[in-house]
C-alpha positions in Angstrom: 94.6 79.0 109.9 94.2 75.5 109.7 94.8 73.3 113.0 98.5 72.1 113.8 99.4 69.2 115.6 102.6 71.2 117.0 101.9 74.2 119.6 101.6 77.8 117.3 105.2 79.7 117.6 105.2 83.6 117.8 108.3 85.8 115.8 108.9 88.7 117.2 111.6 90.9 115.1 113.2 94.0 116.2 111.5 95.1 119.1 114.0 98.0 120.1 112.9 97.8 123.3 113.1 101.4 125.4 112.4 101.1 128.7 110.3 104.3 129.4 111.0 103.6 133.1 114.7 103.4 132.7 117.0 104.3 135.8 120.1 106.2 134.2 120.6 108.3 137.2 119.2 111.4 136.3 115.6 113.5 136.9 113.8 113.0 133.5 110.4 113.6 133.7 107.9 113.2 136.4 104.5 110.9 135.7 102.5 110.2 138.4 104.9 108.8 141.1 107.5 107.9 138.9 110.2 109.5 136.3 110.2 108.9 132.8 113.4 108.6 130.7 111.8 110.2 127.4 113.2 110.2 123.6 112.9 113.2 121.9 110.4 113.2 119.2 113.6 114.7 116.8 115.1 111.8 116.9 111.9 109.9 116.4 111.1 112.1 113.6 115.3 111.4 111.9 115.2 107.8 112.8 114.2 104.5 110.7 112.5 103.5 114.3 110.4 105.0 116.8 111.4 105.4 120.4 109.4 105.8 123.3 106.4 103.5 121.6 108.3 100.6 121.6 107.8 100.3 125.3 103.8 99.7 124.4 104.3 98.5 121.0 106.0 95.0 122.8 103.5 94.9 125.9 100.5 94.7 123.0 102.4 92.3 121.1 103.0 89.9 123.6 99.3 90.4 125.4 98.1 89.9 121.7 100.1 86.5 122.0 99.5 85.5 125.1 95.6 86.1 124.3 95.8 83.7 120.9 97.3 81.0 123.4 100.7 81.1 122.0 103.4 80.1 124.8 106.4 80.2 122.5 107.7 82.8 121.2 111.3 83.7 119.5 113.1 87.3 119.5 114.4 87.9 116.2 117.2 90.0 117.5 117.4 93.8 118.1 115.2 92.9 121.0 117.1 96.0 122.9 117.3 100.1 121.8 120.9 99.6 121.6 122.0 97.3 124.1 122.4 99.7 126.9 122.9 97.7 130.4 119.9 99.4 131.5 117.6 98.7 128.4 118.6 94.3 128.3 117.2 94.3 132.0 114.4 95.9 131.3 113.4 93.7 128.3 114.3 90.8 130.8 111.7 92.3 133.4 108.8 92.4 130.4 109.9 88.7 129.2 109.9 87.5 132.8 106.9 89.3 133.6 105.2 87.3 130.7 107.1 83.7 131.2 105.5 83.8 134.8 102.1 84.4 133.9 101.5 82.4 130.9 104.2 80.4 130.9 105.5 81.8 127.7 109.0 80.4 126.8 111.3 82.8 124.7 114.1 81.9 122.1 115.8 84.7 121.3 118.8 85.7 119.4 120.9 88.3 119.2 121.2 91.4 116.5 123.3 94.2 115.7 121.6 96.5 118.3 122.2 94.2 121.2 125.7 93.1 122.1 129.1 94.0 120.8 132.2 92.4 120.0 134.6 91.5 122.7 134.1 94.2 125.3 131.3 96.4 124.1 131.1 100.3 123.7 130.1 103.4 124.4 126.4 104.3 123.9 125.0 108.5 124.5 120.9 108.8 124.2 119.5 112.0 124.5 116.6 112.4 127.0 113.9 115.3 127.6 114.0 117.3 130.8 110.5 118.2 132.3 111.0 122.2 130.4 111.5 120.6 126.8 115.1 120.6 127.0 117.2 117.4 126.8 119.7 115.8 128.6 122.1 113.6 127.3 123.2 110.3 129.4 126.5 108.6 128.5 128.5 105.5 129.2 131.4 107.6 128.2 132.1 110.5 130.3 134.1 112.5 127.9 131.0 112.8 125.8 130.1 116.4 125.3 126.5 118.2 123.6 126.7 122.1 124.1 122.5 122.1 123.0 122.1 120.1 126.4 120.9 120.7 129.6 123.8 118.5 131.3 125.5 115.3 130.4 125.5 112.5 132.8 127.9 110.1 132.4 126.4 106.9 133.4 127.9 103.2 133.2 124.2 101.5 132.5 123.9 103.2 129.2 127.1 100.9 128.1 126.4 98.2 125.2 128.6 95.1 126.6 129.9 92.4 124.4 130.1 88.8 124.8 129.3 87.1 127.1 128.4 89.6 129.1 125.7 91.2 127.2 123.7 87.4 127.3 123.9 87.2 131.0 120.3 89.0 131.5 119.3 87.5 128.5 120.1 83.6 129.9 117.4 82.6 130.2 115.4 82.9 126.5 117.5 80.1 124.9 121.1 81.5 125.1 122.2 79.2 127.9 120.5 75.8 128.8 118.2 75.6 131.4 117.6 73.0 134.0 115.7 70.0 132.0 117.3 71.0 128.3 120.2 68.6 128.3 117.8 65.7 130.1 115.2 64.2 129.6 113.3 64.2 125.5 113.9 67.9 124.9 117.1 68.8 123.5 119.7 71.3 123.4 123.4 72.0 122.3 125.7 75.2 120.0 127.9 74.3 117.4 130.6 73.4 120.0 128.6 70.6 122.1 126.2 70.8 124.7 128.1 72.9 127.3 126.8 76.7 127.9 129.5 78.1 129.5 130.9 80.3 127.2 134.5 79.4 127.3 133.5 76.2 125.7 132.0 78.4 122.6 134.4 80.5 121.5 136.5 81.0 118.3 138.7 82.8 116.8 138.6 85.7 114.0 141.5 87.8 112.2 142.0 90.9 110.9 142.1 91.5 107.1 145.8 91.5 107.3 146.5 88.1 109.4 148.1 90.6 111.8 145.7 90.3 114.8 143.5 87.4 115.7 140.9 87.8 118.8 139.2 85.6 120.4 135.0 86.0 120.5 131.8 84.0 121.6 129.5 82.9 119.3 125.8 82.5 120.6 123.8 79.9 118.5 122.1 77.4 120.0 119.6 74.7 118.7 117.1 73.9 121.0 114.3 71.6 120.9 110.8 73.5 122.2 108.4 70.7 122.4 108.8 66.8 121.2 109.6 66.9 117.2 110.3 70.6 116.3 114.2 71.8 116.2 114.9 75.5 116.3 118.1 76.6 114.9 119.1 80.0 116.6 122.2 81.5 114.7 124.2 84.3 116.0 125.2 85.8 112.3 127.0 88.6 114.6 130.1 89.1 112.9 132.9 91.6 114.4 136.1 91.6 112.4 139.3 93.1 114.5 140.2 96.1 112.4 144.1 96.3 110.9 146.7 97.9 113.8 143.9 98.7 116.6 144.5 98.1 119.9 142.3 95.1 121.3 139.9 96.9 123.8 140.6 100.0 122.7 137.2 101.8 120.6 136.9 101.2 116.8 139.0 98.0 117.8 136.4 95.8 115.3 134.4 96.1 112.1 130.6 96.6 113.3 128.2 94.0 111.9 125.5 95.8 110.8 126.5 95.9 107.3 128.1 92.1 106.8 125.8 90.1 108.0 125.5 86.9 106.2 128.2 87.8 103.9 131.3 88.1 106.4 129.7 84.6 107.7 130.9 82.7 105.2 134.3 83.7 105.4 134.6 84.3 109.5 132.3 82.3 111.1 132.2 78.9 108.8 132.2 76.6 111.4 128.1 77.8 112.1 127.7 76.7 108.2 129.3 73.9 108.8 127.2 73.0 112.1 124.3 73.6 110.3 124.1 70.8 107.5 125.3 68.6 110.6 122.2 70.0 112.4 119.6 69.5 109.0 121.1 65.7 108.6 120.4 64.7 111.7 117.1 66.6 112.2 116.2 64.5 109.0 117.2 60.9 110.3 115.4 61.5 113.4 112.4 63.0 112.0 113.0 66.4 113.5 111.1 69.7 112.1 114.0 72.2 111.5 113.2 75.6 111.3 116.0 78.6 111.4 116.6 81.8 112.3 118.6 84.4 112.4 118.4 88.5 112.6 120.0 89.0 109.1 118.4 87.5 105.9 119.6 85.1 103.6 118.1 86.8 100.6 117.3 89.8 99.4 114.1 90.5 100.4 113.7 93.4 97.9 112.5 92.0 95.0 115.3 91.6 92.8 115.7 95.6 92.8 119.4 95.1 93.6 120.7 96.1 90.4 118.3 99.1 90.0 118.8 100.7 93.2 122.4 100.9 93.0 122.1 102.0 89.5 119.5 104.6 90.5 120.7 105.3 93.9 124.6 104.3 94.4 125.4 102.4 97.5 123.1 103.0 99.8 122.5 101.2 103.5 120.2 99.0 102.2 122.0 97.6 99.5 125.3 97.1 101.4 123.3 95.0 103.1 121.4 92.2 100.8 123.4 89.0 101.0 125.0 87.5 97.9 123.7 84.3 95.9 127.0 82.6 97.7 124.9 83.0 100.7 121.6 81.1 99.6 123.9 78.3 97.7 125.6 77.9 101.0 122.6 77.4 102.7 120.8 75.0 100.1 124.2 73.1 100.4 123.8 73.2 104.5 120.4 71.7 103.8 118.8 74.5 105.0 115.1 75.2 103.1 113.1 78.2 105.4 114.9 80.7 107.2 113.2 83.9 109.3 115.3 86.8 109.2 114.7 90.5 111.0 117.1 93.7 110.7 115.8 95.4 108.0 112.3 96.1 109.0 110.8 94.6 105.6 108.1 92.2 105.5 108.6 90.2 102.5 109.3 86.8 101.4 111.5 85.8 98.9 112.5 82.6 97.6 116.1 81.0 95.9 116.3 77.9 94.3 119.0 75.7 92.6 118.0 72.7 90.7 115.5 70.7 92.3 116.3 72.3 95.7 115.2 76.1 97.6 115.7 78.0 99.8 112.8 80.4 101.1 113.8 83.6 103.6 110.6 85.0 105.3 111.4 88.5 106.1 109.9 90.1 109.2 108.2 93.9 109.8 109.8 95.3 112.6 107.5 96.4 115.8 108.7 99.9 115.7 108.4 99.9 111.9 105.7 100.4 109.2 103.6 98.3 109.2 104.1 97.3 112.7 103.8 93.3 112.8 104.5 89.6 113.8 104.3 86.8 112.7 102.7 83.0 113.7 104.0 80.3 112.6 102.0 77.1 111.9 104.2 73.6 111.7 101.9 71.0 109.1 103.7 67.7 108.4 104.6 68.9 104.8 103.7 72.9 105.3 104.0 75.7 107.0 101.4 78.4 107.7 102.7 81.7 107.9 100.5 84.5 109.8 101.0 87.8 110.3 99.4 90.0 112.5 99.4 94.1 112.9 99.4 95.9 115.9 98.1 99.2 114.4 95.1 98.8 116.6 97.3 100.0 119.6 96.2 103.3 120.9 98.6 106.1 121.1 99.3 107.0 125.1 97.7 110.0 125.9 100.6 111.0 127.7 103.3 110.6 124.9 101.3 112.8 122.7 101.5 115.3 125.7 104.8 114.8 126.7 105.9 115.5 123.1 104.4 119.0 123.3 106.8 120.4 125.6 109.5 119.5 123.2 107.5 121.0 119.9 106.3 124.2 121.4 108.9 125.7 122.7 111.7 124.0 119.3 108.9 124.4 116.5 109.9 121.0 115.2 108.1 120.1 112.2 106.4 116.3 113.2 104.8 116.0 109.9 101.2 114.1 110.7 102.9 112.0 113.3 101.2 114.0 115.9 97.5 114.0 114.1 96.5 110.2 115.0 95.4 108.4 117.7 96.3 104.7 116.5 99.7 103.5 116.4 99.2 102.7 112.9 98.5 106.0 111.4 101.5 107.1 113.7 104.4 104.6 111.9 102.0 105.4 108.6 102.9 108.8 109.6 106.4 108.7 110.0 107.7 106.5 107.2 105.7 109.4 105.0 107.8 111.7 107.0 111.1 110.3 106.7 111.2 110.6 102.9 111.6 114.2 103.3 113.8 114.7 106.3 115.9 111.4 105.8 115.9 109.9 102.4 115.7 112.1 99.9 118.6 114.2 101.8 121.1 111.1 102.7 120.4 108.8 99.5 118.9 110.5 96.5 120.6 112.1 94.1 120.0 115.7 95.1 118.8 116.6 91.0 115.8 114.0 91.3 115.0 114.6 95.0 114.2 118.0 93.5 112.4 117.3 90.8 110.5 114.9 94.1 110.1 118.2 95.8 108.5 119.9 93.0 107.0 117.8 90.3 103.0 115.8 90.9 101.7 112.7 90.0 100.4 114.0 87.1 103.8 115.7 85.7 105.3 112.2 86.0 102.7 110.8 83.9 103.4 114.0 81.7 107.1 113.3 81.3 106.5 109.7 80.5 104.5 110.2 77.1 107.3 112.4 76.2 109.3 110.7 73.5 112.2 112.6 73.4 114.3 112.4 76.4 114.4 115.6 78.7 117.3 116.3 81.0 116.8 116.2 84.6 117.1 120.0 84.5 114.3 120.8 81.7 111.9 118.6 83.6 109.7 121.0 85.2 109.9 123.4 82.8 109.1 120.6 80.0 106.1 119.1 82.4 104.7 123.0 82.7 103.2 121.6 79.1 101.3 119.2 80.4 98.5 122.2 80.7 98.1 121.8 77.0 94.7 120.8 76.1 95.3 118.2 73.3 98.2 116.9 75.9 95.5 116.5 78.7 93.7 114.7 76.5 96.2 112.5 75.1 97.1 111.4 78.4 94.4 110.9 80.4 93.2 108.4 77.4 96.9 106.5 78.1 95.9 106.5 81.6 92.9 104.9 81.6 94.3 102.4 78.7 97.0 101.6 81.4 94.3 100.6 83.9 93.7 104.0 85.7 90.4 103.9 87.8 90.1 107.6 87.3 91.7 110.0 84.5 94.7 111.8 86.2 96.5 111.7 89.3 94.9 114.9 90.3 96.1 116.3 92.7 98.5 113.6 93.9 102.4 115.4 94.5 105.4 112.6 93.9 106.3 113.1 97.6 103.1 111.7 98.3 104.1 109.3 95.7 107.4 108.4 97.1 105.9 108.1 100.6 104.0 105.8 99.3 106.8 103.7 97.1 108.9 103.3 100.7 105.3 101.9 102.6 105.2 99.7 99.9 109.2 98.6 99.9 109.1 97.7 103.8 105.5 96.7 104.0 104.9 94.9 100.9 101.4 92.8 101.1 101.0 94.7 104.7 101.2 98.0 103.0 98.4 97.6 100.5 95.7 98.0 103.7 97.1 101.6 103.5 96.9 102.6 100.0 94.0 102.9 98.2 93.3 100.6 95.6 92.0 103.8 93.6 95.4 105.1 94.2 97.7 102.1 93.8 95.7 101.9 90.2 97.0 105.5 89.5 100.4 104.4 90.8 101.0 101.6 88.6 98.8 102.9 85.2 101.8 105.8 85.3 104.7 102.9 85.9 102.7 101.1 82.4 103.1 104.5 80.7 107.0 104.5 81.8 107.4 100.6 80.9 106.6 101.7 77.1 109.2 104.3 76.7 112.0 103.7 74.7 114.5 106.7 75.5 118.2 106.2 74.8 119.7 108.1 76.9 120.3 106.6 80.4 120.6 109.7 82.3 117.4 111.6 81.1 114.4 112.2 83.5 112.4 109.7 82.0 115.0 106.6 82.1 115.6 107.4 85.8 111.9 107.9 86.6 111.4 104.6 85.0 113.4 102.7 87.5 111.5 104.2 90.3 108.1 102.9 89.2 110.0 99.4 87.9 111.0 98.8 91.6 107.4 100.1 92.7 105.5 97.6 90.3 108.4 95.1 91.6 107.3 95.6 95.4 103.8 95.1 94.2 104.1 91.9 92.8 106.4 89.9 94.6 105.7 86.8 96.5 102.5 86.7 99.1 104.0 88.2 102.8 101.1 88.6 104.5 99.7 85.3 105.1 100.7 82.1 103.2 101.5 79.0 102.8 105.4 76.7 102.2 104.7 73.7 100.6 108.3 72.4 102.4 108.2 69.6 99.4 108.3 71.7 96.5 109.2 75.1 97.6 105.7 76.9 96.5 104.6 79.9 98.0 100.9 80.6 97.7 98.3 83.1 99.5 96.3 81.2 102.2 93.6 84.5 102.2 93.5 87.6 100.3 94.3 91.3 102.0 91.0 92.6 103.3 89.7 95.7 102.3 90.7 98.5 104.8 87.7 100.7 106.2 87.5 103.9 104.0 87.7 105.9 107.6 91.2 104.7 107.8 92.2 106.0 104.5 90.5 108.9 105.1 92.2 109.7 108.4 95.7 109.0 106.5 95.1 111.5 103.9 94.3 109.1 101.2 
């Protein structure tokens, strides 16, 4: 990257942080001379995020940092596991640890995973015992597991609300510190320059006017270093459900799915701070950059409409903003936003007449592909950096500790527990996921069979079919494929559509879809993972797909078509890995290709 005359800024986005060390008041596991409070590799091996890594995943971020000579650094929200009293002051130990060392200054802001609501709630983790069985620790005593050990009810594993959930968090941005409101450097929310939090609070009703409760709102705008504003928006948004009883749980609306969309309509007044924020930053010469943990756009490449049609409502789609979002932005004279919660690392860009908006999506740590980001601030650009932590090497003793769980439960870990980087391991257990998470929760259950069943090379099959075959023909119809005028047929259309080699071999469309999902939440990242061999076979079967003309919507092929459609859309969206904003004109462009990942790290992902 080219030199800046503004000091380099770090994004870190969901960390998740678990605090291996945790105290929840119960034996755990012994390691050396201290206990560990473990994560079962189940839940690893069921969830979009891994556990017990994240404890090492942010150390090596931040030493990675710290190491470039980076001092500030912002928190994208999600910073915590879940907000457990325990975990935020353990993440405040790690940010401490690294603020009095280097000197590193954090901004953070808050996400879905951190704080909740008004008064918080309830939060059970289950924890292995040193025989392979688990415990389960709860903030809420009534909690009961009858596969457990014993429960322990424990008041640290609660997930507070504002403004207690900030307090351990004061010091990265949330609340002024001493020198912010004097002096050059500045500071203030959208309700003046006063932290206390009674001074920045505001009201919110129920769907039905009924009830109205009163909440904090975190954002902040703080000035890091002479010339550069940082715009920190809490887009929490907790909406008091019709008839419940304040305080009482399931009393609000979690935010996880609203996001942006519920700001507009309960939270306005941030909106309306901002474009006060962007006008002054622009009569004083101010660099405004913003943030906040939910995008602005969708950062899926347009494949809105096709998921949904494809897939129904799924979690993902409930969650991309609406274009009422990006105008309200572009009207708030807003141009680059950096968004976290979804664990996708892509960029996408919104513009309406002359003017843009540009959300840069970031990888989660805890995630494939594993990443941050660096910012560079040029007078008319912005550098954009972003840098894996794959490198990591696994702890010996996780891979150790997880085997007195498997032995004696048989669980099925997939490859997760065949690597030695942390990079094959979230490589790993994306490709895992697809089998024990999405195909069961999202997919309908007639294609996720066909997934199951069906290779690469009877996808290609059922693409150069011109009639249309029903979803429950399509194995028996892609048994023809063995036919030797067939063969030959289609390998000739693959290689016409750009195929390296003749056909997929012996490529299965798990190993397909595995692939499609690295692709969706890694984007640019991902293609260091897949074989450009392989990508070629990918998208030659997508060509064959693109030149179908079946009629009927609800055939195999139609339905197949959309998959690859999305696929080549993931391929070919804007450059995420590292690149350049032109802040004048909007443009996006590549500031150096993806290098070419060794062949020993294919290999040793089974490519």
């Amino acid at each position: 990257m080219p030199p800046s005359r503004h000091p380099r800024i770090a994004v870190v986005a969901d960390a998740h942080f678990h605090d291996l060390y945790a105290d929840y008041g119960f034996p755990g596991i012994r390691h050396d001379d201290r206990r560990l409070t473990f994560r079962l590799l189940a839940d690893t091996a069921r969830s979009t995020r891994v556990f017990n890594e994240s404890y090492f995943a942010l150390h090596h971020a931040l030493d990675k940092i710290a190491e470039s000579g980076i001092r500030h650094v912002v928190l994208l929200g999600d910073y915590s596991d879940d907000g457990q009293v325990e975990t935020v002051k353990g993440v405040k130990r790690v940010l401490d640890g690294y603020a009095a060392r280097f000197g590193m200054r954090f901004y953070a802001t808050v996400g879905n995973h951190d704080v909740f609501g008004a008064d918080g709630r309830d939060r059970a983790k289950r924890f292995m015992n040193e025989d392979g069985s688990y415990s389960v620790v709860s903030s809420d005593p009534q909690v009961r597991d009858r596969g457990a050990r014993s429960v322990v009810a424990s008041e640290r594993m609660y997930c507070q609300g504002y403004p207690d959930g900030l307090d351990a968090m004061a010091d990265f941005g949330f609340f002024p510190r001493p020198g912010d409101l004097h002096g050059d450097l500045h500071w203030e929310t959208p309700f003046g320059t006063e932290g206390d939090p009674a001074a920045r609070q505001y009201q919110v009703q129920s769907p039905d006017g009924k009830t109205t409760r009163t909440l904090m709102d975190a954002s902040y705008l703080v000035e890091p270093f002479p010339g550069v504003w940082l715009l920190m928006i809490d887009a929490n948004v907790f909406v008091p459900v019709d008839g419940a009883v304040p305080g009482v749980a399931g009393d609000f609306v979690d935010s996880t799915s609203a996001g942006w969309n519920a700001m507009l309509t309960h939270k306005r007044f941030v909106v309306d701070w901002m474009k006060d924020v962007s006008t002054r930053a622009r009569l004083l010469g101010k660099y405004l950059l913003a943030f906040s943990h939910y995008p602005v756009l969708d950062p899926l490449d347009g494949t809105f409409d096709d998921e949904v049609s494809l897939l129904g409502s799924t979690g993902m789609s409930e969650r991309i903003p609406s274009p009422a979002v990006a105008d309200a932005l572009i009207e708030a004279g807003i141009d680059v936003h950096f968004s976290g919660h979804l664990h996708v690392n892509d960029t996408a860009r919104y513009e309406s007449g002359d003017r843009f908006l540009i959300n840069v999506g970031m990888p989660s740590l805890v995630a494939f592909p594993g990443a941050y980001k660096v910012i560079s601030i040029g007078d008319r650009h912005l550098d954009i950096e972003t840098v894996g932590i794959e490198a990591m090497s696994l702890h010996p003793e996780l891979r150790q500790t997880y085997d007195r769980e498997i032995v004696p439960s048989r669980l099925d870990a997939g490859g997760m527990l065949d690597v030695t980087d942390y990079g094959g391991f979230l490589f790993e257990h994306l490709g895992h996921l697809v089998g024990r998470r999405y195909l069961k929760r999202e997919w309908p259950k007639d294609i996720a069979a066909l997934v199951r069943t069906l290779s690469l090379a009877d996808l290609a099959a059922l693409a150069v079919m011109e009639q249309p075959v029903a979803t429950a023909d399509a194995i028996g119809a892609t048994a023809a494929r063995a036919d030797g005028d067939l063969q030959g047929q289609l390998a000739a259309r693959m290689k016409a559509a750009g195929a390296r080699v003749g056909l997929p071999g012996d490529i299965s469309a798990m190993d397909f879809l595995a692939d499609w999902y690295r692709l969706r939440m890694g984007s640019d990242l991902a293609l260091d993972w897949i074989s450009k061999d392989r990508m070629a076979l990918y998208r030659a079967v997508g060509r064959l797909y693109a030149d179908g003309g079946w009629t009927d919507a609800n055939a195999a092929q139609p339905r197949f078509a959309r998959i690859f459609r999305m696929f080549e859309k993931y391929a070919s969206g804007l450059p995420s890995a590292n690149f350049r904003i032109d802040r004048t004109t909007g443009a996006i462009t590549p500031l150096k290709a993806a290098a070419d990942v060794p062949s020993e790290r294919l290999e040793a992902c089974g490519i």
